[in-house]
PAFIPA-217588 format. One line per 4 residues: number of its first residue (from 1); for each residue x, y, z of N, C-alpha, C, O. Coordinates in steps of 0.2 Angstrom, whole numbers. Layout:
! residues N
NUM = X:Y:Z:X:Y:Z:X:Y:Z:X:Y:Z; ...
//
This chain:
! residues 297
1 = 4:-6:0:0:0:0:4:6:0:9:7:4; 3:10:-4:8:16:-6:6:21:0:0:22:1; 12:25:4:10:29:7:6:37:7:2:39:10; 11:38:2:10:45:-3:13:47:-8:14:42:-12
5 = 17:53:-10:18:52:-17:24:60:-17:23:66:-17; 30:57:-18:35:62:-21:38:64:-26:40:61:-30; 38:69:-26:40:75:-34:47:74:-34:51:78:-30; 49:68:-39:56:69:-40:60:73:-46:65:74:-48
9 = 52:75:-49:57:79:-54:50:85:-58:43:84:-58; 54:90:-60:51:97:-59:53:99:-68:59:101:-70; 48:100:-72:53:100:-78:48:107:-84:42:108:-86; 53:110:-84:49:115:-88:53:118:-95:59:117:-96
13 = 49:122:-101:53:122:-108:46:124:-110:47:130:-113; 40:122:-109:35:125:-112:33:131:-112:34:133:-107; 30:137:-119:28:143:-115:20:144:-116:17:148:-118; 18:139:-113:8:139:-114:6:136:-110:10:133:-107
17 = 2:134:-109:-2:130:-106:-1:124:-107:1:123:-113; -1:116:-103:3:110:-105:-6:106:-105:-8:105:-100; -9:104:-112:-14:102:-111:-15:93:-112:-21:91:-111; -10:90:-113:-12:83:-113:-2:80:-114:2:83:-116
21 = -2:74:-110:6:72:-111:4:63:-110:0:62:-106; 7:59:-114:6:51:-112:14:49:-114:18:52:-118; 15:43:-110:22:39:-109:20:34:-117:15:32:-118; 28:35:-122:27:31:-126:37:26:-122:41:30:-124
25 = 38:22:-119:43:21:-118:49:22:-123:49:20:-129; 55:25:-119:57:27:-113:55:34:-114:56:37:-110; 51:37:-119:49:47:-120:44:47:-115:42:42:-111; 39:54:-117:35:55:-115:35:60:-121:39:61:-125
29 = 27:63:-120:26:68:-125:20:73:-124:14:71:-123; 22:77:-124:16:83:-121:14:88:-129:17:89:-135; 10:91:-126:5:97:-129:3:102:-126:0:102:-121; 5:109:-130:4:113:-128:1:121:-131:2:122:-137
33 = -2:124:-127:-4:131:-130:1:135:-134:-1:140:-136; 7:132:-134:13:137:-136:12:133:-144:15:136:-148; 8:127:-147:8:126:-154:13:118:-154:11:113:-156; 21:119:-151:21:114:-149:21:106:-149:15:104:-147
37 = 23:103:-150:23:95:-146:28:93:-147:31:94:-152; 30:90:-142:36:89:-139:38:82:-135:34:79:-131; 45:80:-136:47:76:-132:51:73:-127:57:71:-129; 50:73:-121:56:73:-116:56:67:-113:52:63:-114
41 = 63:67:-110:65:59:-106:65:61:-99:69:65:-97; 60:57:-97:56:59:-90:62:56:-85:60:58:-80; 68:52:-85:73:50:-82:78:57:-78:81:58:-72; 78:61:-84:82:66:-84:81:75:-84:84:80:-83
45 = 72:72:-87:70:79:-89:74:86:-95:73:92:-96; 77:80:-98:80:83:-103:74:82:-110:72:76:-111; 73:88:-113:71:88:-121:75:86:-126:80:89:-128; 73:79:-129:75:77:-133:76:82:-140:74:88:-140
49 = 78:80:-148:78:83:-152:71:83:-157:69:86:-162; 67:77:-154:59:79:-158:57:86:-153:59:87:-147; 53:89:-160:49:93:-157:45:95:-164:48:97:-170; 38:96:-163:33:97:-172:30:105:-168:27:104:-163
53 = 30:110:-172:28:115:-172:20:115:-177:20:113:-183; 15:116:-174:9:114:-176:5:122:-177:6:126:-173; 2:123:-182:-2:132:-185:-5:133:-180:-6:139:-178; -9:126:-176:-13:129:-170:-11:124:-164:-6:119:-164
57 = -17:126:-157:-13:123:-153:-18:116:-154:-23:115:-156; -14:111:-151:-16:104:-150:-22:101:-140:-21:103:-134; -26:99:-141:-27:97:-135:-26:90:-133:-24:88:-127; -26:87:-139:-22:77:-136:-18:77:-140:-17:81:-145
61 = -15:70:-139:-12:65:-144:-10:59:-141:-8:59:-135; -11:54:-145:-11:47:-144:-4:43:-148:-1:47:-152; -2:39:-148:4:36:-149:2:29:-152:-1:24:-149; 4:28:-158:2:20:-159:7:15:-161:8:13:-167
65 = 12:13:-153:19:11:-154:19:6:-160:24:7:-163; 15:0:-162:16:-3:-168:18:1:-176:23:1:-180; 15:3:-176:14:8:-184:21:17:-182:23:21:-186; 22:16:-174:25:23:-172:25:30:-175:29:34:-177
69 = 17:29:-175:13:36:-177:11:40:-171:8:36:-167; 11:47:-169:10:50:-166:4:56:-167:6:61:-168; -4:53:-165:-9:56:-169:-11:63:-162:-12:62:-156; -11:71:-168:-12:75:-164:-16:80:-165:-14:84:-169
73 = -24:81:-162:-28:84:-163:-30:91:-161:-32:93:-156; -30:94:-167:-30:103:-165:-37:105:-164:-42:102:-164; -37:112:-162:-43:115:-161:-48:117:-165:-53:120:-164; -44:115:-173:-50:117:-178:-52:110:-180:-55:110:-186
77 = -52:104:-178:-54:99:-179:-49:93:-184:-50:87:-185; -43:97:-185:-38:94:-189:-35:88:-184:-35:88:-178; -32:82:-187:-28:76:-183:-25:76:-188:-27:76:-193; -15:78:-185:-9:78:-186:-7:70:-188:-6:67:-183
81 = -6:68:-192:-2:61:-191:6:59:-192:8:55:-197; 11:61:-188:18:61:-186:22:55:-185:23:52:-180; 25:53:-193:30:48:-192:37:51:-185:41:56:-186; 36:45:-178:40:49:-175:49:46:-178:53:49:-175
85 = 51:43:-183:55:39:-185:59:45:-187:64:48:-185; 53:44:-192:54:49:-198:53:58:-197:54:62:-202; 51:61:-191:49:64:-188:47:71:-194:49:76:-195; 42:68:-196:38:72:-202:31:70:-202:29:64:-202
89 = 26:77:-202:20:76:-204:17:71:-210:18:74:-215; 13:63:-212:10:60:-216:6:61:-217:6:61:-224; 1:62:-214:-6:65:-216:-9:68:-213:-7:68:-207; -15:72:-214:-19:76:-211:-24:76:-211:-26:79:-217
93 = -30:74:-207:-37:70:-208:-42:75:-205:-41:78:-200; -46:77:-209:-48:83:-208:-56:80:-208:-60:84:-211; -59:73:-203:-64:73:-202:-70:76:-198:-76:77:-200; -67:78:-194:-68:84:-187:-70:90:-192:-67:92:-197
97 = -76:92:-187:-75:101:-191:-76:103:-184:-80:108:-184; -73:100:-177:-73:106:-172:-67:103:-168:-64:98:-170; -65:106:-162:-61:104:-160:-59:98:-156:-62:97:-151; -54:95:-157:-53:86:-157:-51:87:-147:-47:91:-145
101 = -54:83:-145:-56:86:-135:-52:77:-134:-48:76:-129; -52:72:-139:-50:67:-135:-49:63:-140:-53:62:-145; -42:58:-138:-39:54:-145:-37:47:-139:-40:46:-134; -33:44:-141:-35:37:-139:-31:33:-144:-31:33:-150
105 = -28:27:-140:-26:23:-145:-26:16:-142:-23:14:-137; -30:11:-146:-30:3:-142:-25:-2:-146:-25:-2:-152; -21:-6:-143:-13:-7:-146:-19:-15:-148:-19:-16:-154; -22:-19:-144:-24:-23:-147:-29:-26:-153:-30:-32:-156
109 = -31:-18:-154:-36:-18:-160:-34:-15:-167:-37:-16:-172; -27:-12:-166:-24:-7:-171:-29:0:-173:-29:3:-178; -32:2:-166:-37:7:-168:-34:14:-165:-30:13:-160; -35:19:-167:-36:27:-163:-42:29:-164:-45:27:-169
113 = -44:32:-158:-50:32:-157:-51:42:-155:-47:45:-151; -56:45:-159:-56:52:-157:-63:56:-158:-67:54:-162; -64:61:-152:-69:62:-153:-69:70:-151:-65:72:-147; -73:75:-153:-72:82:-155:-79:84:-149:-83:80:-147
117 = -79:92:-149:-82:96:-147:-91:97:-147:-96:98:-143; -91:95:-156:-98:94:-156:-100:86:-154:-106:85:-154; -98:81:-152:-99:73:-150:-99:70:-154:-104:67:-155; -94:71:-160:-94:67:-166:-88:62:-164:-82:65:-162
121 = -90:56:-163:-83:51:-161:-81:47:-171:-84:46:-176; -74:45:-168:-74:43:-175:-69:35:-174:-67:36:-168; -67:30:-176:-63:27:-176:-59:27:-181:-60:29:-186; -51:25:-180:-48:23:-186:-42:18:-185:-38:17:-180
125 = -42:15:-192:-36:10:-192:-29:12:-191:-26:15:-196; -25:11:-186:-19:14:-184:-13:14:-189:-9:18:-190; -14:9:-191:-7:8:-195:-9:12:-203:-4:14:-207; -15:12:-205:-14:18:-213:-19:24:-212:-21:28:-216
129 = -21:24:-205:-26:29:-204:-33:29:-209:-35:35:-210; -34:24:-211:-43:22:-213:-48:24:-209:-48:23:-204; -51:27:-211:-58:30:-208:-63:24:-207:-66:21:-211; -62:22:-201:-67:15:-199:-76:15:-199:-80:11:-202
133 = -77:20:-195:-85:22:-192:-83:30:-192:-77:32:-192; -90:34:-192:-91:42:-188:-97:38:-186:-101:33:-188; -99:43:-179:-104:42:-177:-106:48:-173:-101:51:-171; -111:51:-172:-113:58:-172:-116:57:-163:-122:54:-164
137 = -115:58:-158:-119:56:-154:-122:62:-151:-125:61:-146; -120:70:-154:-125:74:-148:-125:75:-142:-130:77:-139; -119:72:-140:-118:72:-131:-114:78:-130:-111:77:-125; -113:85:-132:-108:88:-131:-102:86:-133:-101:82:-138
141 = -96:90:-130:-91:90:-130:-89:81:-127:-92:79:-122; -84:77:-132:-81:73:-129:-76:73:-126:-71:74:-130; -75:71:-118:-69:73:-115:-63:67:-116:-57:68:-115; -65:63:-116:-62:54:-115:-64:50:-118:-70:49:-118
145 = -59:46:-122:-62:38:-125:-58:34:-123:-52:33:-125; -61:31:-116:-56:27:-112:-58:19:-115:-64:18:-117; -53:15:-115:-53:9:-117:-50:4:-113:-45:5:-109; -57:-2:-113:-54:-9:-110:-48:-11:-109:-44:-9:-113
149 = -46:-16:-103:-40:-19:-104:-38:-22:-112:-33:-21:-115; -42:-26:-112:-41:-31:-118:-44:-28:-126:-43:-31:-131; -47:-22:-125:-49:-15:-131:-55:-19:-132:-56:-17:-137; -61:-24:-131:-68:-24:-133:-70:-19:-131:-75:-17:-135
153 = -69:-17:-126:-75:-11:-127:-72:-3:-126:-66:-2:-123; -74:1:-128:-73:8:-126:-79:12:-121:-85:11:-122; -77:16:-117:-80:22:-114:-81:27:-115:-78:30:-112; -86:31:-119:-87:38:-122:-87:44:-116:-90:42:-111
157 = -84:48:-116:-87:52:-109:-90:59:-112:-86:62:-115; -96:62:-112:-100:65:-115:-102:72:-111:-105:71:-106; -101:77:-112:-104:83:-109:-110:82:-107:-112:84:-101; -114:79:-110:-119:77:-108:-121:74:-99:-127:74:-97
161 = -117:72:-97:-115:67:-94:-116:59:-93:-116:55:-89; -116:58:-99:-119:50:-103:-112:47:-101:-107:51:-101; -112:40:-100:-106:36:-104:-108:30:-109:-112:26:-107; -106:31:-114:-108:27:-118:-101:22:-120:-96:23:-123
165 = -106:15:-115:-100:10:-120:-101:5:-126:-104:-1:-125; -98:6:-132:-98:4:-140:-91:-3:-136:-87:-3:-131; -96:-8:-142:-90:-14:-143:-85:-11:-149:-87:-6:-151; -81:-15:-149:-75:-13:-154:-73:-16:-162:-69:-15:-166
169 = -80:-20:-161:-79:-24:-168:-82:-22:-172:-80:-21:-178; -89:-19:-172:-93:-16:-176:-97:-9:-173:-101:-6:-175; -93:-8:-164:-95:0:-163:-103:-1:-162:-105:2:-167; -107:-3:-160:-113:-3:-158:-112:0:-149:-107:-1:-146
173 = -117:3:-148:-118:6:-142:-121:0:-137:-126:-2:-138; -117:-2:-131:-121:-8:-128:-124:-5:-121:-130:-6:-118; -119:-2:-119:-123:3:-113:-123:12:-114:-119:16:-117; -128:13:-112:-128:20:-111:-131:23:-104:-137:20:-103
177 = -128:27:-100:-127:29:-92:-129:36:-92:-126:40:-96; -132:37:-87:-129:45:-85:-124:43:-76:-125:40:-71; -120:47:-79:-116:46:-71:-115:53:-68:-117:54:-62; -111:58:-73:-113:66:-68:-116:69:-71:-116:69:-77
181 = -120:74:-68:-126:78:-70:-123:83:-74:-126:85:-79; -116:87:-74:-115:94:-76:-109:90:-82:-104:93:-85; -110:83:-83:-102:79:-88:-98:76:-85:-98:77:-79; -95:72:-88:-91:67:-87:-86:69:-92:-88:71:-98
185 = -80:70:-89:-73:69:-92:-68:66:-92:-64:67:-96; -68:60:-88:-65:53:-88:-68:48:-85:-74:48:-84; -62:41:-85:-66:34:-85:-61:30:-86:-57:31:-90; -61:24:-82:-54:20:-81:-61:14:-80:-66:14:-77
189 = -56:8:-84:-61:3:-84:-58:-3:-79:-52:-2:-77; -60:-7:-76:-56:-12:-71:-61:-19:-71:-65:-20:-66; -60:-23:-77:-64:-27:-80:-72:-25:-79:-72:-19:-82; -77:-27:-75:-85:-24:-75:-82:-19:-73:-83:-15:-77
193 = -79:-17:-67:-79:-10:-63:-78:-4:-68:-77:-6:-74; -79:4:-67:-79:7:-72:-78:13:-67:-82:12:-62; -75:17:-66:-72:22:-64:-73:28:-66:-70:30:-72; -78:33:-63:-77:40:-69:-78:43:-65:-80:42:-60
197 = -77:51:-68:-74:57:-65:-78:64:-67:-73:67:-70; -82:68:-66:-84:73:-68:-84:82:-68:-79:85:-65; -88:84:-71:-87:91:-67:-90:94:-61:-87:98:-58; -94:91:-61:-96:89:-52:-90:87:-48:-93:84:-44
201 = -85:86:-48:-78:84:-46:-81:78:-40:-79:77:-34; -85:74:-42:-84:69:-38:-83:64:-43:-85:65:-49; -78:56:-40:-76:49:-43:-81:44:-42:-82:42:-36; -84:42:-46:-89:36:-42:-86:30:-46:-81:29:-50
205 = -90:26:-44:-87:17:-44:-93:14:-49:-99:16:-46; -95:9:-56:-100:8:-55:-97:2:-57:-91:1:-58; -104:-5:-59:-105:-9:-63:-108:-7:-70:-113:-6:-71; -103:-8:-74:-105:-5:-81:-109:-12:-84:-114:-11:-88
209 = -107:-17:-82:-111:-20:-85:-119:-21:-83:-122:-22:-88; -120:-20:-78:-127:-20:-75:-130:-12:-75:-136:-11:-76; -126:-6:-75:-126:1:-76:-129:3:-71:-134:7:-71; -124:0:-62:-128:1:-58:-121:6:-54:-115:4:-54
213 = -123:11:-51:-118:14:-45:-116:11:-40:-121:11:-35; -112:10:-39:-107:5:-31:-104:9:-25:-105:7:-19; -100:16:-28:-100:21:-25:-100:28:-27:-101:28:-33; -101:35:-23:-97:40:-26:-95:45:-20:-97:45:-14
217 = -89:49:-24:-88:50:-18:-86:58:-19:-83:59:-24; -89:64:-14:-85:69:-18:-78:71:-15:-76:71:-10; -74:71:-23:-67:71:-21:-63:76:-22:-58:76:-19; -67:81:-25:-62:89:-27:-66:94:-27:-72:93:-28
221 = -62:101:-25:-67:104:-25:-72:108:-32:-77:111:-32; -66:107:-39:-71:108:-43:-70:104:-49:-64:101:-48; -72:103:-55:-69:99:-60:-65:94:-59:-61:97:-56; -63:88:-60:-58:82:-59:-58:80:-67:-63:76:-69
225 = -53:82:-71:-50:83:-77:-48:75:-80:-50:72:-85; -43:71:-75:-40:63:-74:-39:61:-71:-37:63:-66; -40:52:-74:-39:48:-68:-35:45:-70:-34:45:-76; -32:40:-66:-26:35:-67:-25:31:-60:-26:33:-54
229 = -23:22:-63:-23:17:-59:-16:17:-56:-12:16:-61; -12:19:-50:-7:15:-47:-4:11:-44:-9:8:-40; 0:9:-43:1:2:-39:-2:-5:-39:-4:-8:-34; -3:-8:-47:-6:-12:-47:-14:-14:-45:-16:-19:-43
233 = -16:-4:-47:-23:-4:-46:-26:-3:-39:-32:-2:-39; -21:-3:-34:-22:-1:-29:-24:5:-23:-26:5:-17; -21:11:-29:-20:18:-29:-22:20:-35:-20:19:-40; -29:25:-35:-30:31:-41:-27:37:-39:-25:39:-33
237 = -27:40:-44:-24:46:-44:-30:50:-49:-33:48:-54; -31:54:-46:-32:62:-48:-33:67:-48:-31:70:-42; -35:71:-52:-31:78:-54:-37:82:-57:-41:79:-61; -37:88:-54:-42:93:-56:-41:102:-57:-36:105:-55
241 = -45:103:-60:-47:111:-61:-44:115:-53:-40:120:-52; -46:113:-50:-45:116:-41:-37:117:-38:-35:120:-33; -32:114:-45:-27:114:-44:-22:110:-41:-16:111:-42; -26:103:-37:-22:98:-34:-20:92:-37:-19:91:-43
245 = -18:87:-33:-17:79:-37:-19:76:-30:-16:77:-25; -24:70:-32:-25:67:-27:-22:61:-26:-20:58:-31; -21:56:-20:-20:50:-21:-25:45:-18:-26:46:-12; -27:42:-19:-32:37:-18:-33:30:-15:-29:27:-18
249 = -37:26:-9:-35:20:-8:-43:18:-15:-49:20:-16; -39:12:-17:-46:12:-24:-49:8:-21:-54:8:-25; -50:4:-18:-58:0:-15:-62:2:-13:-67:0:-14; -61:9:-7:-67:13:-6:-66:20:-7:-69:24:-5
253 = -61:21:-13:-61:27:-14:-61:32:-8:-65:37:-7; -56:31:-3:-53:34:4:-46:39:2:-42:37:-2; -46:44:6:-39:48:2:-34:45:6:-35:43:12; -29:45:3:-22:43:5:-15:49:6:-10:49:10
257 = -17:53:1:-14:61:0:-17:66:-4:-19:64:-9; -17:73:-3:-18:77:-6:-11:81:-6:-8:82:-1; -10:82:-14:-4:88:-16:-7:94:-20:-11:94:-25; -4:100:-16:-5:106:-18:1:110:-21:6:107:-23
261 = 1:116:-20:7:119:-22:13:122:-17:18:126:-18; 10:120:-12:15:119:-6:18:116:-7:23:118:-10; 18:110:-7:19:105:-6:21:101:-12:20:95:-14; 27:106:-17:29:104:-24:22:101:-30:24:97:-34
265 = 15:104:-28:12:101:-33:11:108:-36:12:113:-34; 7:105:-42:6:114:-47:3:119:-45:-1:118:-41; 5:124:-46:3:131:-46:-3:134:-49:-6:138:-46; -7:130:-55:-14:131:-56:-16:124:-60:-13:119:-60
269 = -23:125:-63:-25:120:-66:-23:112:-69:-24:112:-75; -22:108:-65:-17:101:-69:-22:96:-72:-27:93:-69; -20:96:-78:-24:94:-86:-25:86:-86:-30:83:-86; -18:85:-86:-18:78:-86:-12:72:-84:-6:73:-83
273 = -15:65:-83:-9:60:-79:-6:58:-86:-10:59:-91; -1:55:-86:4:50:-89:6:42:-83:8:44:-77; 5:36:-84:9:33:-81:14:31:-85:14:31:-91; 18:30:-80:26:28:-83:26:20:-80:26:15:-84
277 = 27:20:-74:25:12:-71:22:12:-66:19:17:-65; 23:6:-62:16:5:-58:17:9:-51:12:11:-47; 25:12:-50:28:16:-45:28:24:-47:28:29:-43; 29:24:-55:29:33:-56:23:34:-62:21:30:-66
281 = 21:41:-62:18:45:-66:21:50:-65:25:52:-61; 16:54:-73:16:63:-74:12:66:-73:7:63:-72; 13:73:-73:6:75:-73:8:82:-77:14:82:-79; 4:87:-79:4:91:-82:-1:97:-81:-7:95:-80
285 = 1:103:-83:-3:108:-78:-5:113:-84:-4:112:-90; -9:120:-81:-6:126:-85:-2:130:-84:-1:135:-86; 2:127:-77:5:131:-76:13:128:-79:18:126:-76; 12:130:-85:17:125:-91:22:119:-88:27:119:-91
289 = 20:116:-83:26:113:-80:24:106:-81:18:104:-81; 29:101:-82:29:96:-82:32:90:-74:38:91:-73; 30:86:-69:30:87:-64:29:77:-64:23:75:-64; 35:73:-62:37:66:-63:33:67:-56:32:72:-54
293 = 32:60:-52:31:60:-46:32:50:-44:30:45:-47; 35:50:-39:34:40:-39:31:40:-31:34:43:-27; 28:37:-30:25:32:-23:30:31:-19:36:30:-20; 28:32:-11:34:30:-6:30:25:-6:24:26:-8
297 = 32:18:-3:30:14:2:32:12:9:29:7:11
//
């Protein structure tokens, strides 16, 4: 059982706002209001020599180590797709006509998975970028398309506060939820179990399969932005609007620690988690900072 959680590393370079970062081993790679995307080696916090300069700013990007394409969704709806090899723009998919809020990538299905501002989610084949499905859902802005262990199913997270979960072979809708009243912005799956997160800043626990609630709890004081599994799923972590990171005992959703910016965590807003392994993660703020963290025990 992890005790709490220390900031071993402090890393900055950005000049904008840091809005989405995911671990592709050994990098990591972030996005930001400066245009931006970037990649650094979280060991050392040094900025490697990628970096793509983008017309606008990006809010995700997804990683699809097979094919090592790095898909990067801007705010006019455009999705960048970056041979990181070859470190050159291949294409540029311009199904979106608004701004791409969440992207996703399932290693066992060969899919990315994105979903835009008006609730248009779309699928695609990772390795030639084929347009698989659009589907139009009308739920608001899409904040998250979290995916199964095993990629059959995916999680929609909807302004609306809906979760909608589609299978992955033909994208049919098999459940639909409302879980928070003012939206849902994330969602971590743990075989039935279903974890999500809203603007009401509380985390609840449900049975997705049965589409019943188990717990909730209120966790932050205002928006809770992401979530993330550590320690063998033992420890959630999240991070919110309110400006902290929390640490979590995850069976009853009990706190373990709260970090502020006393106490080496950020300065305002923190956007989003990265894990690196079951002992560290990232987190990322607007207060342009990039911010490693590992578990004491």
């Amino acid at each position: 059982m992890a005790k709490g959680l220390e900031n071993i590393l402090s890393i900055s370079g950005h000049n904008g706002a840091i809005y989405d970062i995911i671990f592709c081993e050994p990098f990591i790679y972030t996005t930001s209001a400066d245009q931006y995307v970037v990649q650094w080696n979280p060991e050392t916090g040094e900025q490697t020599n990628f970096a793509v300069k983008l017309e606008r700013p990006a809010y995700n990007i997804a990683y699809s180590p097979e094919s090592k394409l790095l898909a990067v969704g801007t705010n006019n709806g455009g999705i960048h797709v970056i041979d990181t090899e070859k470190r050159e723009e291949i294409r540029l998919m311009s199904q979106h006509k608004s701004s791409v809020f969440a992207l996703s990538h399932s290693f066992t299905k060969h899919h990315f998975y994105s979903g835009d501002n008006d609730g248009v989610f779309c699928a695609w084949n990772s390795e030639n970028f084929d347009l698989l499905i659009t589907l139009p859902f009308n739920c608001g802005k899409i904040r998250e398309i979290s995916t199964s262990e095993n990629g059959d199913f995916i999680a929609i997270c909807g302004q609306d506060g809906f979760i909608r979960i589609l299978e992955t072979s033909f994208f049919n809708v098999i459940h639909e939820f409302k879980t928070h009243k003012d939206g849902v912005n994330c969602a971590l799956f743990d075989g039935d179990m279903l974890y999500t997160a809203g603007k009401d800043a509380y985390i609840k626990n449900w049975n997705w399969k049965d589409e019943q609630l188990i717990l909730s709890v209120p966790a932050h004081n205002f928006s809770i932005y992401d979530l993330e599994f550590i320690n063998n799923k033992q420890n959630l972590i999240s991070v919110s609007f309110d400006k902290t990171i929390k640490l979590w005992k995850t069976e009853d959703i009990s706190i373990v620690e709260r970090i502020e910016f006393k106490n080496r965590g950020h300065r305002h807003t923190v956007n989003r988690i990265a894990k690196i392994s079951e002992e560290k993660f990232v987190t990322v703020s607007d207060d342009r900072k990039i911010k490693v963290w590992k578990t004491k025990f």
